[in-house]
C-alpha positions in Angstrom: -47.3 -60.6 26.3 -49.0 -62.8 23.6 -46.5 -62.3 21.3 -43.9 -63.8 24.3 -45.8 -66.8 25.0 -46.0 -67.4 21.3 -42.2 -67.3 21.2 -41.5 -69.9 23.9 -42.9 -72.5 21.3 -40.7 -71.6 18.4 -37.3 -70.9 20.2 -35.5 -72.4 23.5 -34.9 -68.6 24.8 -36.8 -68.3 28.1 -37.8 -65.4 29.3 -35.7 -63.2 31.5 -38.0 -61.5 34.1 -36.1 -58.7 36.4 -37.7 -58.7 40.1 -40.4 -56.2 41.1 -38.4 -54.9 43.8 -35.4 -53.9 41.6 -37.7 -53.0 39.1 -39.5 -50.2 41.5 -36.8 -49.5 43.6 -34.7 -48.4 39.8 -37.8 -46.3 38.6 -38.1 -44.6 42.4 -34.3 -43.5 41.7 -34.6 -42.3 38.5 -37.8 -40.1 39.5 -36.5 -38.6 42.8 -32.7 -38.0 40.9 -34.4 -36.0 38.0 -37.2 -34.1 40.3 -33.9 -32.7 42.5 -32.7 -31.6 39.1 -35.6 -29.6 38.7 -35.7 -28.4 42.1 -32.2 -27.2 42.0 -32.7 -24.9 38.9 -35.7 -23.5 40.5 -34.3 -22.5 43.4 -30.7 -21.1 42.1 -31.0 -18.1 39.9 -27.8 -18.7 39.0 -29.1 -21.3 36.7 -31.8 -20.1 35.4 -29.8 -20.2 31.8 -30.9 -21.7 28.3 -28.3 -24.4 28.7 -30.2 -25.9 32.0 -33.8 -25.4 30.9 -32.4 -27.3 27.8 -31.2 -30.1 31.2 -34.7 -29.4 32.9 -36.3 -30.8 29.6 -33.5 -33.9 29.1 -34.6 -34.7 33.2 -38.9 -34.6 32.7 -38.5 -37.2 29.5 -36.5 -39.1 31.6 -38.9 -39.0 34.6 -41.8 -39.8 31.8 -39.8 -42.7 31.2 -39.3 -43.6 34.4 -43.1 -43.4 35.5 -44.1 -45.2 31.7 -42.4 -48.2 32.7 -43.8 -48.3 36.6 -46.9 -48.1 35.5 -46.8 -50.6 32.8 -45.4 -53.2 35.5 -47.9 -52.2 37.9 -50.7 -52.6 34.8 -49.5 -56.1 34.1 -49.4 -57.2 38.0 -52.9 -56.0 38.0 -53.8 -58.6 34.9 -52.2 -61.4 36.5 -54.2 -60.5 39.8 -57.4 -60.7 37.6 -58.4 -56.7 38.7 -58.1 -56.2 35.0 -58.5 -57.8 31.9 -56.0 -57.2 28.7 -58.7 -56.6 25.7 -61.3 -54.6 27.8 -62.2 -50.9 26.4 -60.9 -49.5 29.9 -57.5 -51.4 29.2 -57.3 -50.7 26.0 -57.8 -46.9 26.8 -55.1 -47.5 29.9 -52.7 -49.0 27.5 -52.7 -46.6 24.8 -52.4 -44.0 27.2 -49.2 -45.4 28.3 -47.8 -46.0 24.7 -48.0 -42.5 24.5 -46.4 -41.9 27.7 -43.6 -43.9 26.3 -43.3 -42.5 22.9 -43.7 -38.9 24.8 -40.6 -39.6 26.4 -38.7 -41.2 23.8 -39.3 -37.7 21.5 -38.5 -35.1 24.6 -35.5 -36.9 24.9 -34.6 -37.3 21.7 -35.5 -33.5 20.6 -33.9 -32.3 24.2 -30.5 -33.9 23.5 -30.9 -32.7 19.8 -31.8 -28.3 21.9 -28.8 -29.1 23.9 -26.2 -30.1 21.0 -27.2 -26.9 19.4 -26.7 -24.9 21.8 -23.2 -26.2 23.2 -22.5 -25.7 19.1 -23.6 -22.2 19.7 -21.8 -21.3 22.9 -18.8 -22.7 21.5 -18.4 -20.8 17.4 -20.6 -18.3 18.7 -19.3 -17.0 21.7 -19.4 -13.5 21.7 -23.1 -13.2 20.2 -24.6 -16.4 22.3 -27.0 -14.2 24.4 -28.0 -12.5 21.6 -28.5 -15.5 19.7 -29.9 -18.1 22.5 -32.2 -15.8 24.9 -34.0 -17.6 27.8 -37.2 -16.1 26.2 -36.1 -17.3 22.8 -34.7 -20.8 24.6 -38.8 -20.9 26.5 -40.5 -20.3 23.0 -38.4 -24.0 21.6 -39.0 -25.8 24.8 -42.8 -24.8 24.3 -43.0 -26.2 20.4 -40.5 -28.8 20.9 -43.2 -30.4 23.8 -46.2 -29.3 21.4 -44.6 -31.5 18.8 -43.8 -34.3 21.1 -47.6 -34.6 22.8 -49.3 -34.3 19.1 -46.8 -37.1 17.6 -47.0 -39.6 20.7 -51.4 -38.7 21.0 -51.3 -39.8 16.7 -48.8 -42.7 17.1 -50.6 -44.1 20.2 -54.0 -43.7 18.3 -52.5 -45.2 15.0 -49.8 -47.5 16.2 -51.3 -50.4 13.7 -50.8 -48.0 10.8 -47.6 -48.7 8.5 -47.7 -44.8 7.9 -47.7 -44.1 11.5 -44.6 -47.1 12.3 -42.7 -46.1 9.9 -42.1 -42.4 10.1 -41.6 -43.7 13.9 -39.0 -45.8 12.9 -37.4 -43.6 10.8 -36.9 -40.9 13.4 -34.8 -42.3 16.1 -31.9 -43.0 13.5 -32.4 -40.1 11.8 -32.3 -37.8 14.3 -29.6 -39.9 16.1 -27.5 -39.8 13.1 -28.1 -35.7 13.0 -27.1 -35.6 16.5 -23.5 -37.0 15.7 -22.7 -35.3 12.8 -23.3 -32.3 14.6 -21.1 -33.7 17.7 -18.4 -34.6 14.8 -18.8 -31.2 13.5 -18.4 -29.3 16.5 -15.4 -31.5 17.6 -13.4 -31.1 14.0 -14.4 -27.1 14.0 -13.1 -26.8 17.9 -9.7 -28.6 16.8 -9.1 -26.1 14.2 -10.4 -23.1 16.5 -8.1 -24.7 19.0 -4.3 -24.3 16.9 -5.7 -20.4 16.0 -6.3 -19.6 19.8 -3.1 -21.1 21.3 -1.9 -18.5 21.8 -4.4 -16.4 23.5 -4.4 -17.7 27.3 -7.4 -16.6 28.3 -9.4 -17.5 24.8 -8.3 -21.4 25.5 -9.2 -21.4 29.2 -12.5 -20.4 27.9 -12.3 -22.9 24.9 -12.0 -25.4 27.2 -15.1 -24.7 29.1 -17.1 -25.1 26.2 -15.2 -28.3 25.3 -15.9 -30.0 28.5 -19.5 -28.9 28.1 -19.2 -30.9 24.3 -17.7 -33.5 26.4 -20.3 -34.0 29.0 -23.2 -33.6 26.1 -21.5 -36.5 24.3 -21.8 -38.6 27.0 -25.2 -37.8 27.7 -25.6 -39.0 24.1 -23.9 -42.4 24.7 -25.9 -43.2 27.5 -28.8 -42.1 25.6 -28.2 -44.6 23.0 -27.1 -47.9 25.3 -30.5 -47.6 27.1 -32.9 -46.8 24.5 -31.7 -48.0 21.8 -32.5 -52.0 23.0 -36.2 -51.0 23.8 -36.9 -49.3 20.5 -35.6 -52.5 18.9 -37.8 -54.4 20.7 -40.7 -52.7 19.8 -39.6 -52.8 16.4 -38.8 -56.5 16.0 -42.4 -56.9 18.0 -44.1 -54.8 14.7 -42.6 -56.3 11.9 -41.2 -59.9 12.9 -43.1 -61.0 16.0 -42.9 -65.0 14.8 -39.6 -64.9 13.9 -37.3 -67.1 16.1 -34.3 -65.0 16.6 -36.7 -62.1 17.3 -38.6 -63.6 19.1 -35.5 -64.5 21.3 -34.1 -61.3 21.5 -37.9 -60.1 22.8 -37.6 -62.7 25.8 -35.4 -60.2 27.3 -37.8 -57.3 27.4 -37.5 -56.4 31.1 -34.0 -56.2 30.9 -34.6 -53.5 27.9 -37.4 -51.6 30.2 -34.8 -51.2 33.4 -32.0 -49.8 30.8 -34.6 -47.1 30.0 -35.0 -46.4 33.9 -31.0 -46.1 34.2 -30.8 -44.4 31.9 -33.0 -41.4 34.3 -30.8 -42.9 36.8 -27.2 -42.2 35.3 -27.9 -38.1 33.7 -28.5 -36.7 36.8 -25.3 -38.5 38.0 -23.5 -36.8 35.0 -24.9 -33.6 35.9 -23.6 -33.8 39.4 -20.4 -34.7 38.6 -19.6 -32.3 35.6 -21.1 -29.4 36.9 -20.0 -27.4 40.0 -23.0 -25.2 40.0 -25.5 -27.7 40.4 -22.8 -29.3 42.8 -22.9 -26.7 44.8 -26.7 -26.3 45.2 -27.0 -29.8 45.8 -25.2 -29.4 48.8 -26.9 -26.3 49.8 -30.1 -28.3 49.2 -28.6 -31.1 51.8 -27.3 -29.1 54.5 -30.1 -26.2 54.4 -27.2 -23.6 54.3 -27.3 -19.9 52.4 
């Protein structure tokens, strides 16, 4: 907030504020659309599969996110009420608690996205041996360090934010493990095209290529939306480290609740994409609804 007051004197950007109401009504969607994902999968055995505890994982980092950015808003309303004050201990404690909240999310997504990729790369080359390779014990035991890893990294960056060691390993992660991501989508897609012309002519061996393709498919998009609605943010906080008095940063930062929302849809939009490209959850979504066997 200092670093946006300071900018209204050295650029003519004015700040764009979104209104509480959409602001809480956006994070209340997001939370309530990702906890029916986890309901659903708890209540179907049907899904109790790698592939949607891989989902389970995407849907809590996006709830985190969700929930970061609430109470960040409700934080600030609190300061401009006078209930708190922004350099107290108690603040300072609150807000580093939130930092990690946010940087919590922003790794279980990241790492989810990175669990689901490999395993549609699995169930797609590795067919026949996929539940030999991808157990749900196996799938429980990379979930568990996956969200190890996450809580120590967002406990040390939160702690160490000011650190160049700490920001810059930070900085180097989200690229680098975005860029991993799509050269393992590219991969996959190039491999599946070749797999495709061999199997032509085995009916039943494309029905099930397709399957897995459509899977791909939907994990791409997942990716996509991934990268629309964080990517902004992360900027943000990037341009706030390293060039806070710049003008053009600092007019690029005057839209920071616009960036905060995209994170929100972004929880809002992958349970919509779950919905729509699968029919199991479908199908226990309705059962949910209408309380029928």
């Amino acid at each position: 907030e200092n670093i946006s007051d300071f900018s209204l004197n050295i650029t003519d950007c004015t700040q764009v504020v979104v209104p509480e109401e959409v602001f809480f009504t956006v994070a209340a969607a997001g939370i309530l659309e990702n906890l029916l994902i986890l309901i659903a999968v708890v209540r179907n055995k049907n899904l109790h599969l790698p592939m949607y505890f891989f989902i389970c994982s995407l849907a809590i980092s996006d709830m985190l996110g969700s929930l970061y950015k609430t109470l960040e808003n409700i934080f600030i309303i609190l300061c401009k009420m006078g209930y708190l004050t922004r350099h107290g201990d108690f603040e300072k404690k609150l807000d580093d608690a939130m930092d990690s909240m946010f940087i919590l999310s922003l790794l279980g997504s990241i790492f989810s996205l990175l669990a689901i990729a490999a395993d549609r790369y699995i169930t797609i080359f590795y067919a026949l041996r996929y539940h030999n390779i991808m157990t749900l014990r196996r799938a429980l035991v990379i979930l568990a360090i996956i969200w190890a890893f996450c809580a120590g990294s967002s406990i040390a960056i939160a702690l160490f934010s000011y650190e160049a060691a700490t920001v810059i390993p930070f900085t180097i992660l989200f690229p680098l493990m975005m860029f991993f991501i799509l050269c393992l989508y590219i991969h996959m897609f190039l491999l599946a095209r070749s797999h495709a012309k061999k199997i032509a002519s085995l009916p039943s061996s494309t029905i099930h290529h397709r399957t897995n393709m459509k899977g791909a498919i939907t994990l791409t998009v997942f990716l996509g939306v991934f990268l629309c609605c964080w990517a902004p943010f992360v900027l943000h906080i990037l341009l706030a480290r390293f060039c806070p008095h710049n003008p053009y940063c600092a007019c690029y930062m005057s839209i920071f609740h616009v960036n905060g929302t995209l994170i929100m849809c972004n929880a809002i939009i992958n349970p919509m994409i779950f919905a729509f490209r699968s029919p199991e959850l479908r199908s226990t979504f309705k059962k949910m609804f209408y309380c029928s066997r």
